[in-house]
N, C-alpha and C positions, 0 to 999 in steps of 0.2 A: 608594457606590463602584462603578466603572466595572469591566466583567471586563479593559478594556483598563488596566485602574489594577491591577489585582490581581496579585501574583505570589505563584504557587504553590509551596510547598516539596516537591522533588524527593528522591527518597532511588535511591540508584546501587546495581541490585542484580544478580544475573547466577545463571543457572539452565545447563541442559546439555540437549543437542540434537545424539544421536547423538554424542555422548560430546564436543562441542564446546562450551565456553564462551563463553554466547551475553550480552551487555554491554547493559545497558539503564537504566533508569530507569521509578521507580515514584511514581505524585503519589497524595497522600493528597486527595480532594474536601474543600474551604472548606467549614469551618466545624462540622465533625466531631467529637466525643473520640477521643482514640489509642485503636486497638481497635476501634472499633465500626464493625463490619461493613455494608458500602456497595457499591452497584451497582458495576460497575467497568466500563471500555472497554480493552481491548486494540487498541492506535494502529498500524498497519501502512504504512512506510515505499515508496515509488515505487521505479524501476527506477535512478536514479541511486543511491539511497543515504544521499540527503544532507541526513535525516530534523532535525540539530539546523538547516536553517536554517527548511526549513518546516513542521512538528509544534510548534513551540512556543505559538504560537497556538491552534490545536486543543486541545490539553493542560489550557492558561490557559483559555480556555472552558468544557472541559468539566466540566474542574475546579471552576470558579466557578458550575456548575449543578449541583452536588451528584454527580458522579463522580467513582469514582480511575479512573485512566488508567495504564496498563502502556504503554511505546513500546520500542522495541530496535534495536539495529542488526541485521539475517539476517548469518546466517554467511558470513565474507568480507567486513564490511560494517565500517565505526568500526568498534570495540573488541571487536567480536565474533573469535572464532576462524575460521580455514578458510580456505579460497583464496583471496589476495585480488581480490574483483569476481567471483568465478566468480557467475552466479545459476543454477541450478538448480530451478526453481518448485517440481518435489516435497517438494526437502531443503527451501525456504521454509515452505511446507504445512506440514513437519515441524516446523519453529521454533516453529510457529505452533501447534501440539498438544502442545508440550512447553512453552511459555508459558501454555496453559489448566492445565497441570498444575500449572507453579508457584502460579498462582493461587489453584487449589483449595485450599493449605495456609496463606495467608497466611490470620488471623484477622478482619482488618480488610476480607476483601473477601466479600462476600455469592456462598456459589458456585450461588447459584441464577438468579443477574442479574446474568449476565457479558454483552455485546456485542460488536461488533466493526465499525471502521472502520477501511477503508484507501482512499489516496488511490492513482489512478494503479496500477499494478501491484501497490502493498497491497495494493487492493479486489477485486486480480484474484486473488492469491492468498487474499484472506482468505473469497470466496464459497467459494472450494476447500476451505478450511480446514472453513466454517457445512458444507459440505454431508459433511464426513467428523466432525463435532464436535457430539452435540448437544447440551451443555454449554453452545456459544453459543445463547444467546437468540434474539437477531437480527443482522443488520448492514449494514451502508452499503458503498457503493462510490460514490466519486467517480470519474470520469473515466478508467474500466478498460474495459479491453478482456474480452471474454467468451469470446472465439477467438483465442487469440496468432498462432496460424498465419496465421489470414485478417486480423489486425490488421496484422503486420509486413508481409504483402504490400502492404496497401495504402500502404505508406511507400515505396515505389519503384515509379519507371514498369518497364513489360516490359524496356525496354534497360539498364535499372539492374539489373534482376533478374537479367539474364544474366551480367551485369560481375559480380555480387554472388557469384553461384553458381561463377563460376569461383574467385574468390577462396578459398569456401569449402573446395573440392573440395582446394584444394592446402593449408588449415590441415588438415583433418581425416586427411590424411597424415601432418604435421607432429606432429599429437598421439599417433596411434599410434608412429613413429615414435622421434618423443622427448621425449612427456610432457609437451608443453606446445603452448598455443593461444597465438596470435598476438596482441598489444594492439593497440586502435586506440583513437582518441579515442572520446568518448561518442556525442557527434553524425554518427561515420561508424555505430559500431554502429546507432544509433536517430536516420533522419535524420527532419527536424520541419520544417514551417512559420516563417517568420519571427518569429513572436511568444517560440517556444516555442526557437527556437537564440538569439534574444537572450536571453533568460531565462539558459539553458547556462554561458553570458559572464558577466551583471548579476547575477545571484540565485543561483545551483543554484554556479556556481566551482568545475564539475568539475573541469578540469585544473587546478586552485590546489590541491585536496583531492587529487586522485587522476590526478596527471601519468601514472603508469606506464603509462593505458589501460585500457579490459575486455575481456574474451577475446574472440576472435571466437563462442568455443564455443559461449558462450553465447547464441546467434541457433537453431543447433539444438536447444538445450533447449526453447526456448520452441515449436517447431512442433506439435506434439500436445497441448498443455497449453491445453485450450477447458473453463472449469468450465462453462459455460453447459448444458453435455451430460448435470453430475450435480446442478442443482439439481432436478430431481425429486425427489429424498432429503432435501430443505427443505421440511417439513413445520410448518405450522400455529406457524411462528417469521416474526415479519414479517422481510422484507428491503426496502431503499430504495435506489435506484439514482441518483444525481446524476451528471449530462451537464451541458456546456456547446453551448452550438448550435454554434458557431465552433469546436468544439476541432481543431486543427491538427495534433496528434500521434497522439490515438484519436477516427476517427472515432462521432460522436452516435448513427450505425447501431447501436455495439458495445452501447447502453445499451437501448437497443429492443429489440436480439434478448435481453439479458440477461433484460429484464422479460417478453418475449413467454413464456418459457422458464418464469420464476418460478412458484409455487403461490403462492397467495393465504394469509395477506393480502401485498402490495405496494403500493409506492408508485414512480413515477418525475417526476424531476424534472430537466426541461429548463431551464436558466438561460439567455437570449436574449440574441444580440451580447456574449457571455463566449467566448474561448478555454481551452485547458487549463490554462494556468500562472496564470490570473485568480483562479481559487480557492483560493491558497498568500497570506497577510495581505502578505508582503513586495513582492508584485508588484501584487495590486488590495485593497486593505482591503474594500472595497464590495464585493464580489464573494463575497469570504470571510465576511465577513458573513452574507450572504444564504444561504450554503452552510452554514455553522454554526450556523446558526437551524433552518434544518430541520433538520439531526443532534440539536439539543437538544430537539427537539420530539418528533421520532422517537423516539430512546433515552427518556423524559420518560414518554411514552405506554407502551412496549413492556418496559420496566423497571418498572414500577410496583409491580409486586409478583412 
């Protein structure tokens, strides 16, 4: 049987995160008895959000390699409580340290071989998470940014910057104010490459899931949130860094400087003539494939005992 044949049974469970009930799902690994205690992955969802169209794959895989797999919606996100779309990377951070707690009490998951992947802005909170948690083992980053600050700027030219900046100046009045930050579509918040704004449309169906917009706020949260600063305090736990060459929305630079930064051991892994959206199953199978081969190999290695 094919991991692509295998569906894994899902159990919908929800835990609390600064007093917020945070909605997720928990996969037991193929092939197990109920109860007995197994490596586990905690699945960490992108900056869109829209974790049930492309985590399901990932899950099914890692599933079908003998992990249970934790995924969730962050606060403001699906079924999660809190602002809706506010993202705040600390309060994620946070999710993300109240989810290793849930875990620790579940019977059937080993809390000595817990990991951590996240895709896209997962990845970028979940090193944040490995480098405040050392509970996590190890973990992956696909296609994350290391320096939010120097990430988003690189998404707008200088004259974009200055349009952009005006914009800001007259929400962040607006919040004080009166309590609320302005919506814009996803693709004004985080403009991208052609690959990765058709994807937006074809695949991700922001505005089908989440017409109302995301804050503007949310652009200043992310300006001083660079984990890349505290993996020093990643000690002697592997982490893997997954880049695509082509990626259009974070540049390949962001995975260099992550791994430049890394303590050993490490791994980096450049995927060639792949963009960012290539590594999500719905838009390149092939792509994802090759992406979650080394995660199973990785985890496989680094989980062992």
């Amino acid at each position: 049987m094919s991991d692509k044949n295998y569906q894994p049974k899902h159990e919908d469970i929800h835990f609390y995160s600064d007093g917020l009930k945070i909605s997720g799902q928990f996969t037991r690994a193929a092939g197990v008895q109920d109860g007995q205690p197994m490596p586990t992955i905690v699945c960490l969802h992108g900056y869109t959000g829209r974790k049930e169209i492309y985590m399901p794959g990932y899950v099914r895989e890692l599933s079908a390699a003998g992990f249970n797999t934790l995924d969730f919606h962050h606060r403001g996100f699906g079924e999660s409580e809190g602002i809706r779309l506010k993202n705040k990377p600390w309060d994620q951070v946070t999710d993300v340290l109240s989810a290793m707690i849930y875990l620790r009490q579940r019977p059937d998951v080993d809390a000595n071989r817990i990991g951590l992947y996240g895709t896209s802005f997962g990845g970028t909170v979940g090193m944040m998470a490995t480098a405040h948690d050392e509970n996590i083992r190890c973990a992956v980053s696909v296609g994350s940014s290391a320096d939010c600050g120097r990430s988003a700027k690189d998404k707008r030219t200088y004259s974009q910057r200055l349009d952009w900046e005006d914009m800001m100046k007259i929400d962040r009045i607006e919040r004080v104010m009166t309590g609320q930050s302005r919506r814009v579509p996803y693709d004004e918040l985080v403009p991208s490459g052609r690959a990765e704004a058709d994807s937006i449309v074809t695949m991700y169906k922001v505005a089908e899931k989440y017409p109302e917009g995301y804050p503007l706020e949310n652009y200043d949260h992310l300006q001083d949130f660079a984990p890349e600063n505290y993996l020093d305090r990643i000690t002697q736990r592997p982490l893997m860094f997954i880049h695509t060459e082509r990626d259009t929305i974070v540049s390949v630079f962001e995975a260099k400087s992550f791994y430049a930064k890394a303590q050993e051991p490490k791994k980096l892994v450049i995927i060639p003539n792949a963009n960012h959206v290539d590594v999500y199953e719905p838009r390149n199978p092939e792509v994802f494939q090759v992406v979650v081969n080394h995660m199973k190999e990785f985890f496989k290695e680094s989980l062992s005992h």
